[in-house]
C-alpha positions in Angstrom: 2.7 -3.0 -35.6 6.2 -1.9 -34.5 8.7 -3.7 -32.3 7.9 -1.7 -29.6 4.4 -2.6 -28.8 5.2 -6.5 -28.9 7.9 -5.4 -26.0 4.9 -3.7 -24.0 2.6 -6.7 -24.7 5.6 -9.0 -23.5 5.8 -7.3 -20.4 2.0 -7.5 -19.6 1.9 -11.4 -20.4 5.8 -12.0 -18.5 5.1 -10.2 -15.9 1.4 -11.9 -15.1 3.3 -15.6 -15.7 5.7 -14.3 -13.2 3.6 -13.3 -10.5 1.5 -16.6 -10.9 4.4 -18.5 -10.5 5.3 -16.9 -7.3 1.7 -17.5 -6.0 2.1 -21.0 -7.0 5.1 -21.4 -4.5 3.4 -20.0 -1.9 0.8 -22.5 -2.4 3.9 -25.2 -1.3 4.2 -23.9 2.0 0.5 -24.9 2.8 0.3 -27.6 5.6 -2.4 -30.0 7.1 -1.1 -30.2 10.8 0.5 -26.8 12.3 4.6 -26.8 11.8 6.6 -27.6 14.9 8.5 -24.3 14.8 4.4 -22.6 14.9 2.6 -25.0 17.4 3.2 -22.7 20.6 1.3 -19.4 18.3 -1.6 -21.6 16.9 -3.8 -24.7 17.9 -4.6 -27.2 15.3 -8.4 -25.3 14.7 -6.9 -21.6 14.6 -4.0 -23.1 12.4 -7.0 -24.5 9.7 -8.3 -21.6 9.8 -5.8 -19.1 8.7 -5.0 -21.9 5.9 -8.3 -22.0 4.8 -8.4 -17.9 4.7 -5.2 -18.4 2.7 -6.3 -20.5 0.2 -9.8 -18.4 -0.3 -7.7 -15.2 -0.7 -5.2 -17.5 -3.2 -8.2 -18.4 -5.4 -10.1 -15.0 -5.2 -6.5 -13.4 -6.2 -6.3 -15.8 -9.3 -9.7 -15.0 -10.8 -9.4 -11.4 -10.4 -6.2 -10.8 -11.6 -7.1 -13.1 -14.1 -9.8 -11.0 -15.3 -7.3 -7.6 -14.6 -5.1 -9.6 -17.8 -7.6 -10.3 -19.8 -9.0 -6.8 -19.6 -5.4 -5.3 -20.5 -4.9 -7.3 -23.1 -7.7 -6.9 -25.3 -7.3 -3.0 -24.7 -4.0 -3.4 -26.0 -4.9 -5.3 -28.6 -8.0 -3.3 -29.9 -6.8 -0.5 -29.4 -8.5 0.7 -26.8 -6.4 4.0 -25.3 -6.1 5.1 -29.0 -10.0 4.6 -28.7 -10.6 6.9 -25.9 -8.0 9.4 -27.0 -9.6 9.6 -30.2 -13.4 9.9 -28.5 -12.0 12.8 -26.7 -10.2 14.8 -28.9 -14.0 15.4 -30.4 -14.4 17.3 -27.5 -12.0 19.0 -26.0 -8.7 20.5 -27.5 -6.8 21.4 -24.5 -3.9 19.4 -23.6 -4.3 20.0 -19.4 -8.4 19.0 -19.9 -8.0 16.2 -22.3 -5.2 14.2 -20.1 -7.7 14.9 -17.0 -10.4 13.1 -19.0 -8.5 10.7 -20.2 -6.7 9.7 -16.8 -10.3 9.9 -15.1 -12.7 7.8 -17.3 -10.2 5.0 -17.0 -9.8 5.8 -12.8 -13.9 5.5 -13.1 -13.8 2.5 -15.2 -11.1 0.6 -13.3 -13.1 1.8 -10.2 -16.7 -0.1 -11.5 -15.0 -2.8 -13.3 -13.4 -3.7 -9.6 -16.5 -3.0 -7.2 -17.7 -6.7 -7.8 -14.3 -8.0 -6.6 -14.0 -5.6 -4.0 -17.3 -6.2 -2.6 -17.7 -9.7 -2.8 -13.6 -9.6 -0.8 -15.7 -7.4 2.0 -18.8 -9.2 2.0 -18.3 -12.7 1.5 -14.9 -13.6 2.1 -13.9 -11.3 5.1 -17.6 -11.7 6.4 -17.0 -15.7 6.6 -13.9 -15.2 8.1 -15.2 -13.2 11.1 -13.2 -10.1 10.1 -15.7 -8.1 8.0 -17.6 -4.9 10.1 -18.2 -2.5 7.5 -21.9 -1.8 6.4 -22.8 -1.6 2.6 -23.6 2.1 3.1 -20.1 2.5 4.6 -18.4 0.4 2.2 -19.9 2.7 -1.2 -19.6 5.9 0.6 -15.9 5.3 1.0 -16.1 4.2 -3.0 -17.6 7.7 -3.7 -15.4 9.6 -1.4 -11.7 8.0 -2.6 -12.8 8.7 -6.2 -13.7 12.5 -5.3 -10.7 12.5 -2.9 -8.4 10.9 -6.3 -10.0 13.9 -8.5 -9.6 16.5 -6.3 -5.8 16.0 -5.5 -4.1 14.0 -8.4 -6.3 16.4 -10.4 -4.5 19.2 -9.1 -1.1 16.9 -9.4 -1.6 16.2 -12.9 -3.1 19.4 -13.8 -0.2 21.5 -13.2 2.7 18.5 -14.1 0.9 18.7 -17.8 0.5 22.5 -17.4 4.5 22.7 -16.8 5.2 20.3 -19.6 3.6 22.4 -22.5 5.3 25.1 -21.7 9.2 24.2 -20.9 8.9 21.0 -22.7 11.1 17.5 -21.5 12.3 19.5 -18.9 9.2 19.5 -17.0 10.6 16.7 -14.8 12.3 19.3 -12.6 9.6 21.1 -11.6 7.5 18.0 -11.4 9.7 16.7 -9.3 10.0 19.4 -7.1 7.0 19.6 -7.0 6.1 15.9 -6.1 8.6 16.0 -3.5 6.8 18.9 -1.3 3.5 16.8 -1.9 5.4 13.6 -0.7 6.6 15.9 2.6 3.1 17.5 2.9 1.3 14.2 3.0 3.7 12.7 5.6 3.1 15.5 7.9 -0.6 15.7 7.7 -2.5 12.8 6.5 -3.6 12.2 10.1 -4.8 15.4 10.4 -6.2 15.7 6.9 -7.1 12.7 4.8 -7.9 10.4 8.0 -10.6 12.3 9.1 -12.3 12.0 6.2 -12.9 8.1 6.4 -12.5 8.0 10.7 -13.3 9.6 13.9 -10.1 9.7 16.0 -10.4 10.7 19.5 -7.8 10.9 22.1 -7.2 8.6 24.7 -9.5 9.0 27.7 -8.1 5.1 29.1 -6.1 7.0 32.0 -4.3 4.1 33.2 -3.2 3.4 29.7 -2.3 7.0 29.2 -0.5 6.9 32.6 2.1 3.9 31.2 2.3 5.6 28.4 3.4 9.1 29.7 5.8 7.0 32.2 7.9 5.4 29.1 8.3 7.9 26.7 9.4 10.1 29.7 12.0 7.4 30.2 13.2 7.1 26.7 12.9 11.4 26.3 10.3 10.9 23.7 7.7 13.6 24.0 4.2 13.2 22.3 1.9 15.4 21.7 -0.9 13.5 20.8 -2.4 10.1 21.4 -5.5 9.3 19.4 -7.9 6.1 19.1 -9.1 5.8 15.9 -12.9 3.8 15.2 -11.2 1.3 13.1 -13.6 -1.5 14.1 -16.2 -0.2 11.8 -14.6 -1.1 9.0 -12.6 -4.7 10.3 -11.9 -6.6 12.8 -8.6 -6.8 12.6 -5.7 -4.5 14.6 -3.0 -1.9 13.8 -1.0 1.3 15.4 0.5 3.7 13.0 3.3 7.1 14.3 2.3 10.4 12.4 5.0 13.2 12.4 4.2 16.7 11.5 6.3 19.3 13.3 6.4 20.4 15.9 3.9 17.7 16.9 4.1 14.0 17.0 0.9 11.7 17.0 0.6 7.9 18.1 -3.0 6.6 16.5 -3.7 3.3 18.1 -6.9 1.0 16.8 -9.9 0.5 19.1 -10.0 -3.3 18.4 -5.8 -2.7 19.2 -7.4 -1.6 22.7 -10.1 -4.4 22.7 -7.4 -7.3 22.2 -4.2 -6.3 23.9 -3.4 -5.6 27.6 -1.8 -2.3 29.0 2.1 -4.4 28.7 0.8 -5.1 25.3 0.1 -1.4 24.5 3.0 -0.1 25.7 5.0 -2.1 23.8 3.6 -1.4 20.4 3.7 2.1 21.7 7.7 1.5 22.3 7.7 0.0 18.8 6.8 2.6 16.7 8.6 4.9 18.8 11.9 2.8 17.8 10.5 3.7 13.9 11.3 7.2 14.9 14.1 6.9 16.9 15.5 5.1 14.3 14.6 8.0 11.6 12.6 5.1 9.6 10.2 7.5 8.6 12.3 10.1 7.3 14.8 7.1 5.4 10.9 5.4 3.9 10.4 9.8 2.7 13.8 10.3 1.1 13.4 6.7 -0.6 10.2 7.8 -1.9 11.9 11.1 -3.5 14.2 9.2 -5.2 12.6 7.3 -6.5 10.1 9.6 -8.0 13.4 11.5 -9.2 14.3 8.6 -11.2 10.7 7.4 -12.8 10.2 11.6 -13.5 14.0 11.4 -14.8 13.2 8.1 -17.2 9.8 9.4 -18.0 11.7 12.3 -19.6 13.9 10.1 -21.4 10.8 8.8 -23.7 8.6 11.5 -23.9 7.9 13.2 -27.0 9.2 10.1 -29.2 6.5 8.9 -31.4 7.5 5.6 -31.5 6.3 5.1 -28.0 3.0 6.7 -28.7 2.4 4.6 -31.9 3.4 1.7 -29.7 -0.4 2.3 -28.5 -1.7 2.7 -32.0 -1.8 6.6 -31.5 -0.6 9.3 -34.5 -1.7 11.9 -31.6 1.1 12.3 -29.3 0.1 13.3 -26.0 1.5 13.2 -22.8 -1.4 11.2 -21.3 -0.6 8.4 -24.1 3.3 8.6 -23.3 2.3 7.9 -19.4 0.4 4.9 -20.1 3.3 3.6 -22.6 5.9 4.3 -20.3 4.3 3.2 -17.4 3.5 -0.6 -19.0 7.8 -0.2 -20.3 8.7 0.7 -16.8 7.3 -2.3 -14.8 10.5 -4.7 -14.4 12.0 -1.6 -12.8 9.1 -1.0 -11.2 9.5 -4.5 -9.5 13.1 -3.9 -9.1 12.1 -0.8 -6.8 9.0 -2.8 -5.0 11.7 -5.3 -4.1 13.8 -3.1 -2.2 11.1 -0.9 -0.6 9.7 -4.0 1.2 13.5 -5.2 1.9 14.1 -1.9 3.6 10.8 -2.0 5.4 11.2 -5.2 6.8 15.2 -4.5 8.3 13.5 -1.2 9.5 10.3 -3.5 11.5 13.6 -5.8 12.9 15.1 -2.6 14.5 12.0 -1.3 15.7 11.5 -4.4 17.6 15.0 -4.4 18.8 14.5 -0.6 20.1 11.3 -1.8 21.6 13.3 -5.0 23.5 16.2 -3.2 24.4 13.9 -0.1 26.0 10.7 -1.9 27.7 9.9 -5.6 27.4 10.2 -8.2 24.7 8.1 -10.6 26.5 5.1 -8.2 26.1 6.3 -7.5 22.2 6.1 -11.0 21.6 2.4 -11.4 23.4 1.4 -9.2 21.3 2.5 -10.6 17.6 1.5 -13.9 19.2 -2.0 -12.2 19.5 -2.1 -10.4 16.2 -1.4 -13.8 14.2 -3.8 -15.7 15.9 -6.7 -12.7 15.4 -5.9 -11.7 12.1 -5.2 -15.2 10.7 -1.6 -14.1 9.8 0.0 -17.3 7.9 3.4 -17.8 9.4 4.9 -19.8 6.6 4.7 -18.0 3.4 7.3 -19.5 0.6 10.7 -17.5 0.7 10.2 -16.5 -2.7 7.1 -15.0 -2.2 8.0 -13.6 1.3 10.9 -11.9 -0.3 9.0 -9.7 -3.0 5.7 -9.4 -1.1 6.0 -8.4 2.4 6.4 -5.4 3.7 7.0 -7.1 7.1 9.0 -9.9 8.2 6.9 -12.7 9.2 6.1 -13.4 13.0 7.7 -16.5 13.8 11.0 -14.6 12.1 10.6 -11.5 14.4 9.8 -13.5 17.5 13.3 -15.3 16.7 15.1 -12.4 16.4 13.7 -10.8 19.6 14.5 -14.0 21.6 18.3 -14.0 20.7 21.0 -12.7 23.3 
């Protein structure tokens, strides 16, 4: 046993007491009676309501992640990736095939070992909560078709990244990286036109006085769109969203049906002007280049370890293989990891604060705040998360926090 794989099991055990411990005080900002700073967003019922879906999502969370630990550590400890390596290399000989394998029976695994807690999140837990609209058909057709959709593209991904690496060696983080970064750009510009389709209809907006506000404020702020689409997201949840697709020379605003359903035309148009601030604001393209860099540096590390044997023993394997010094570096890399989460969210949330601000300062922040008013009290948002947990989890800043902001001179 070598120094090395007590640091990876370390990580695994630290970093599972660490994210307990967060969840734990989040569970210190749960109230009985809704707080003064909340009671103008929620009644006493609503308020018990999105508490009570908080603590059933806090108690599912702790037994599946539980049983996510568990799992990882007794493949750790009985050697379970020097296991299916091993099983493997009976078969197939080729470095490009073998990582595929390797990298899809534990996709497929993961996959099976997760449907129960998947489901039973769908069916029992968003289903009591009123939120649930997917059928069972729906829900293990779009099983089948993010496994195929995973094979197909991070097959091709990984294919050529291992294909580059046996023949220039280390250096193979240049090209992978390049390489990456056009995937990064190519996804960005048409995953609305591509991947979406796949799992939604999206048709374009026929509700012409809707349309007609629209057209009226982007012509005021000189913001032309090409496209406005409703997407059929209330087969699948209750719940609401809008989302801004760029791929040049066209632009694309995709707004929810149930978005339609809850909010008024004001409403519309201000989540229209919101996401419109994203681009003004070149969130999307800052949210791309942070996503370069940091694949640069985890491709740039990764390079760093690769080909040292220590790290591949550190999983009980004499093979080397660049499937084995993945999964090694991948468990070492974690604090990082966190480090990187941390800041992605940080940035995400100053970029939702300036949004809003572009929204207020070009159409109305009474409507803007109607609306987040709206999307709490439908989607059983809690308003009061712990700081702690607020800080490294959201990608957002919380309601009550944005209202406050939009309501200063």
């Amino acid at each position: 046993m070598s120094e090395l794989y007590f640091v990876i099991l370390s990580i695994v055990v630290v970093f599972f007491i660490f994210d307990k411990i967060v969840d734990y005080l989040n569970t210190l900002n749960w109230f009985d009676t809704v707080p003064k700073e909340a009671e103008w967003i929620y009644n006493q019922e609503k308020y018990a309501q999105s508490q009570a879906y908080e603590k059933t999502k806090h108690t599912f969370s702790n037994y599946s992640w539980f049983f996510t630990f568990i799992l990882t550590l007794l493949v750790l400890i009985f050697w379970g990736f020097w296991f299916l390596d091993e099983f493997l290399r009976q078969y197939i000989s080729w470095e490009i095939l073998l990582a595929l394998s390797f990298f899809w029976i534990i996709i497929l695994l993961q996959t099976l070992l997760w449907l129960p807690f998947s489901y039973y999140q769908t069916f029992v837990i968003e289903q009591r909560f009123g939120f649930n609209k997917m059928t069972k058909k729906l829900f293990f057709l779009d099983v089948v078709k993010s496994l195929l959709l995973t094979a197909l593209i991070w097959g091709m991904l990984l294919s050529f990244i291992v294909w580059i690496y046996t023949i220039i060696g280390v250096n193979f983080w240049w090209v992978a990286f390049i390489a990456l970064s056009f995937f990064s750009l190519f996804i960005m510009m048409f995953y609305s036109t591509l991947i979406v389709p796949l799992f939604n209809k999206q048709v374009p907006l026929e509700k012409w006085d809707l349309r007609t506000q629209i057209e009226a404020f982007w012509k005021k702020v000189w913001f032309d769109i090409n496209e406005i689409y409703v997407i059929d997201g209330s087969k699948r949840s209750s719940k609401a969203n809008a989302y801004f697709s760029w791929f040049w020379p066209k632009k694309r605003i995709v707004l929810f049906d149930t978005l339609i359903h809850d909010l008024t035309t004001d409403e519309l148009v201000a989540v229209l002007a919101h996401e419109i601030g994203h681009y003004k604001k070149k969130h999307t393209l800052q949210m791309l280049i942070f996503s370069i860099l940091q694949t640069w540096l985890i491709l740039f590390l990764f390079s760093l370890v690769i080909d040292n044997r220590e790290i591949a023993m550190a999983l009980w394997s004499t093979n080397a293989s660049f499937h084995i010094w993945a999964i090694a570096f991948w468990i070492l890399f974690t604090p990082l990891s966190l480090l990187l989460w941390i800041i992605a969210n940080a940035l995400s949330r100053k970029n939702e604060y300036e949004a809003d601000a572009y929204a207020k300062e070009n159409y109305s922040w009474e409507s803007l705040i109607s609306w987040l008013k709206k999307l709490s009290v439908n989607n059983l948002t809690n308003l009061c998360p712990h700081p702690i947990y607020e800080f490294i989890h959201y990608t957002h800043p919380t309601v009550l926090k944005r209202i406050k902001n939009l309501t200063k001179n």
